[in-house]
N, C-alpha and C positions, 0 to 999 in steps of 0.2 A: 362793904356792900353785902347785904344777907338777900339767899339765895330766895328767887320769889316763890311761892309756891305753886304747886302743880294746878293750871290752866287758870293760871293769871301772870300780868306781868310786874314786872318791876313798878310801875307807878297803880298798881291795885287792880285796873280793869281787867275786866275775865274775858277772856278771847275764849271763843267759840268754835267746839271742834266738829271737823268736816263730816261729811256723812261716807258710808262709805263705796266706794266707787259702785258694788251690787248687792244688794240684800240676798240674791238668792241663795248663796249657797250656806249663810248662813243658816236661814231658812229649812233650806236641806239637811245641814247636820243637824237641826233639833227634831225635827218632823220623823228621820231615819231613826236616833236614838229613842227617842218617844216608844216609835212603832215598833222598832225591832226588840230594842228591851222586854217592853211587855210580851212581844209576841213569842220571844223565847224562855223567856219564864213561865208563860203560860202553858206553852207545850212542853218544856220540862216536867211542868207540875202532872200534867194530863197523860204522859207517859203510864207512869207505876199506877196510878190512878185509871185511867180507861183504858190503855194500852197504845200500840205501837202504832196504828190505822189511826188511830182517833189523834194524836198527838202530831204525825206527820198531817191530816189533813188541817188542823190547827196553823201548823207552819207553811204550810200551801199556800194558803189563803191569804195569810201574813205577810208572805213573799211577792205574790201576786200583786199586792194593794202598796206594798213599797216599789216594784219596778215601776212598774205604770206610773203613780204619783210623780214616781222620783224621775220621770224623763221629763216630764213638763217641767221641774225646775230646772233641770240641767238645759234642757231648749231655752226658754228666760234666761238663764246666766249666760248661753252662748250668746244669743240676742240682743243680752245690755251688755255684752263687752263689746258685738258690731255696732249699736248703736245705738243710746241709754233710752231713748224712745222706743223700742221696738221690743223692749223687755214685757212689758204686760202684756201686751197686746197678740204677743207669740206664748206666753203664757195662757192667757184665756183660751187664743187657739185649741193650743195642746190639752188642756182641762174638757174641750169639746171632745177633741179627737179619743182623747184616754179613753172617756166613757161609751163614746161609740165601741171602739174600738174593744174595750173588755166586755161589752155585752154583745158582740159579737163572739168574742171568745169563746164565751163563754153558753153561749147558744147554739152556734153554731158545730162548736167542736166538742162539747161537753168534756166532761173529767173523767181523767185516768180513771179506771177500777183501781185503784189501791185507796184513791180518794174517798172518804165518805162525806155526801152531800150535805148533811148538819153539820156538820165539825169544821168543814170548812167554809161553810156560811156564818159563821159565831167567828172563826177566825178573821175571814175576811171584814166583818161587819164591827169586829171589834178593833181590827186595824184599822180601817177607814176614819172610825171615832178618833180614835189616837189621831192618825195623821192630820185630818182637819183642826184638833186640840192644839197639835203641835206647829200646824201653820197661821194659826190665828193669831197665837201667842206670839208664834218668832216674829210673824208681819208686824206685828199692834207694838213692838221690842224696836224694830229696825229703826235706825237712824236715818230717814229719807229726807232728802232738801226739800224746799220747799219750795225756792223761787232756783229760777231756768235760770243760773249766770253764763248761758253758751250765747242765747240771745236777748238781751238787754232791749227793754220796749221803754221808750219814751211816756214820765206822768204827767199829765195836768200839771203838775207843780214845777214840774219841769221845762213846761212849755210845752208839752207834748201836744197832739193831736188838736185838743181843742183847748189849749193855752194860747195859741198862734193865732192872726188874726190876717 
């Protein structure tokens, strides 16, 4: 008997693999690596180059745009493991709140003086870009089901609804 190969069986048919239980945190590790990478190379670079001020507001900024982001996936991932419906919808939420939420911050409390205000708007503005990059991608990548097998709805072909007489 020769072994079948990988995701098919024994008589040829390719079996179909599951989605998996949450996207987010997938999601999350590419969106962090994305932003964090760049945002640390960038202010490495901008060190020797602009200086000490200019490179930490760089990373501020970068920091900033990864906490924030990154709590609304980690809320979605708590959310589809309470209950796989409640994952977007606590997502969107939190996508509202982040931005209230960081332009208040950021109004109301305004930046450190060590901060300076261009460097860290190029930071911020350039992380943001990343993150969205690296959410689009990981989402448009994710393995998501299509059909609900928790609740199974009766077809036409089935007899369903207007099968029946």
């Amino acid at each position: 008997m020769t072994k079948p190969e990988r995701g098919s069986k024994t008589n040829g048919a390719l079996v179909a693999s599951s989605a998996p239980r949450s996207p987010w945190m997938g999601i999350l590790k590419t969106c962090v690596a994305y932003t964090v990478g760049v945002g640390v190379i960038a202010s490495i670079a901008a060190w020797p180059i602009l200086g000490s001020s200019e490179a930490g507001s760089l990373a501020f900024g970068c920091a900033l745009i990864v906490v924030f982001f990154g709590i609304s996936l980690l809320v979605a991932e708590w959310a589809g493991r309470y209950r796989s419906s409640w994952a977007l919808p606590a997502f969107l939420f939190m996508y509202v709140a982040k931005i209230l939420g960081m332009g208040a911050l950021v109004i109301f409390s305004g930046l450190p003086s060590w901060v300076l205000a261009p460097y860290f708007m190029w930071g911020a503005v350039g992380s943001l870009v990343l993150w969205q990059f690296g959410e689009i991608r990981a989402f448009s990548r994710a393995r998501l089901p299509i059909f609900n097998h928790e609740d199974p709805v009766a077809s036409p072909s089935d007899g369903g609804e207007h099968g029946k007489s």
